[in-house]
C-alpha positions, 0 to 999 in steps of 0.5 A: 506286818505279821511275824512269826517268832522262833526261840533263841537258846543261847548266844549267837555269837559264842553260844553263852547264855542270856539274861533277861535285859527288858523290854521292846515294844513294836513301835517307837516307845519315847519317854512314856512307854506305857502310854504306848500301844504295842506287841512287847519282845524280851530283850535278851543280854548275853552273859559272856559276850554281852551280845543283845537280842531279842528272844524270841526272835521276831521273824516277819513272814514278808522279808519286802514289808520291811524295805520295800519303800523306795528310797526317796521316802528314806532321803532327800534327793541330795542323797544320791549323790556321793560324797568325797569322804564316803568310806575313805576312812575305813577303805584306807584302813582296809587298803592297810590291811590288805596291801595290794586289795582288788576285789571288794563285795558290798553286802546291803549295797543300797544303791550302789554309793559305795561300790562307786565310791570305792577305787575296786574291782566293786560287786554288791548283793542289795535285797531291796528291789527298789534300792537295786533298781535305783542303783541301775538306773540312778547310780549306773552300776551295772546289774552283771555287779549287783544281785538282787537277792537276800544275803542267805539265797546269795552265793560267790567263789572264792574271789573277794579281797575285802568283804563289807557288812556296813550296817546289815549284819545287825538286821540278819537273823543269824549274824554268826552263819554270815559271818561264817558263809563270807569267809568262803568268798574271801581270798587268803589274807582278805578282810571282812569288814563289818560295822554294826551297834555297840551294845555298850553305848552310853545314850541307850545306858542312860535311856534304861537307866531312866526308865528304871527310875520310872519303874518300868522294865522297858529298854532302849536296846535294839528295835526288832519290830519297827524301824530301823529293825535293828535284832542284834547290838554287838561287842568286841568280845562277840566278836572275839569269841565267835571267831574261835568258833569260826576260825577268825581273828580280829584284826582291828577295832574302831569305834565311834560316838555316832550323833546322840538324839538328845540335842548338839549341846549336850551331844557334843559334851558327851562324845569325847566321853563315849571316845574315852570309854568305849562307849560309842554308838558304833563298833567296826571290826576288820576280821580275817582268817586266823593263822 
C-alpha cells in the first residue's frame, strides 16, 4: 500500500496546536514494538482540545486498498443478519431529540443493516463497492437509497432529519469539513449523529503508560496505516469547540467502556471504572444547529 503524507498545522477540530504524543508503527506493534518492522508516524495530541492525530497525515494513493476485501473475510455469515436491538438505543435518543423525525442518512452504511433496522424514510453513502454490492443483493436496499461514492464526492439537498457517522468520521481526513458539508443536508431541528473513539480511553492510558516504562516512545493511539485505519480519537471538547467554528451545538453526550482486549475478568472490573470516570472506549454525540 503506498501513501503520500501531507503536514497537519494545527487541530482539525478547533485550530489549537499539537504536542507530540508518540509513536505509531504501520503495522500491529503488540507488546514489543521494536521487534516490529514498519514505517513510524508521530502522533500528535491537541493541547486545547485533546484531539489525537497523526502528523503527517498519512494519505494512501488507493482509497479501495483499505476496503476493498469483501465482507465475508470481515464476519461470519451470521453477520448479515440484524439484530433486534441494533441502533435502538441511540435511534430512541435520536426519536428524543427530533420528535416527528422521518428521513435519516446513513453515512459509512456498510451493507445496509442499519438502514434496514431504522423504522425511517432510510438513505445511505457506503464507499466500498463490495459492501454496497452486498447491501443490494444480500440486505435488498435498493440502489435508488444507497450511493456508491466517497463521503466528499457525495452531495444531498436539504432533506435529512437525522444524520449518522457510526464509526466513519475518525476514518475521514478532514473530520471538521464533514461535519461542516452534513449540516447542509440536514432540516431545522434535525441531529447529526456521530460515534467516534475517546481519545480519553483508559486501556490505551495504560498501554502507553507500559511502554514508557519500557522506555519506548511508542503509543497505542490511532492506527493510520493498518487496520482499523483509525486517523482521528475524539473529546467532548472537539467537539464543543468545533461547533462554534461551525455553528452547532452539542445536544447530547453518551459514552461507553466498549469491550477492552485484555480478557473478560479483568474487562469486567475495569468497565464500571471507565463509566465513572469518562474514560471509555467510545464517545457519541448528537450535534444540531446552534440557535
Amino acid at each position: 500500500m503506498k501513501y503520500t503524507f501531507h503536514n497537519v498545522d494545527a487541530c482539525n477540530m478547533c485550530g489549537g496546536e499539537g504536542r507530540i504524543w508518540g509513536r505509531r508503527l504501520s503495522t500491529s506493534q503488540g507488546l514489543r514494538p521494536r521487534k516490529r518492522i514498519g514505517i513510524s508516524t508521530t502522533v500528535m495530541r491537541c493541547r486545547t482540545c485533546a484531539l489525537i492525530y497523526s502528523n503527517p497525515l498519512p494519505i494512501p494513493e488507493s482509497i479501495s486498498d483499505h476496503y476493498s476485501l469483501p465482507p465475508e473475510d470481515y464476519w461470519h455469515e451470521d453477520y448479515f443478519q440484524i439484530s433486534d436491538d441494533l441502533f435502538r438505543d441511540q435511534l430512541a435518543r435520536l426519536k428524543e431529540l427530533v420528535p416527528g423525525a422521518k428521513t435519516f442518512l446513513d453515512i459509512g452504511a456498510g451493507i445496509g443493516k442499519t438502514m434496514r433496522a431504522v423504522d425511517l424514510d432510510a438513505y445511505g453513502i457506503e464507499a466500498s463497492e463490495p459492501f454496497y454490492e452486498r447491501a443490494i443483493s444480500r440486505m435488498g436496499i435498493s440502489p435508488d437509497r444507497l450511493k456508491l461514492s466517497s463521503f466528499e464526492d457525495a452531495d444531498y439537498p436539504q432533506m435529512f432529519d437525522i444524520i449518522s457517522f457510526g464509526v466513519v468520521l475518525e476514518h475521514l481526513y478532514d473530520p471538521s469539513a464533514a461535519i461542516e458539508k452534513a449540516l447542509t443536508w440536514l432540516n431545522p431541528g434535525g441531529i447529526i449523529h456521530i460515534e467516534v473513539p475517546s481519545s480519553a480511553y483508559l486501556i490505551s492510558r495504560l498501554m502507553n503508560l507500559y511502554f514508557w516504562l519500557a522506555r519506548t516512545d511508542m503509543v497505542v493511539n490511532i492506527s493510520p496505516m493498518h487496520v482499523p485505519f483509525h486517523l482521528y480519537e475524539f473529546t467532548e471538547r472537539s467537539f464543543e469547540l468545533n461547533g462554534e467554528r461551525l455553528g452547532y451545538e452539542v445536544a447530547r453526550v453518551d459514552r461507553y467502556p466498549g469491550t477492552p482486549p485484555i480478557g473478560t475478568r479483568i474487562a469486567s472490573m475495569l468497565s464500571p471504572l471507565m463509566t465513572m470516570t469518562k474514560t471509555g472506549m467510545g464517545l457519541i454525540v448528537y450535534l444540531r444547529q446552534a440557535s
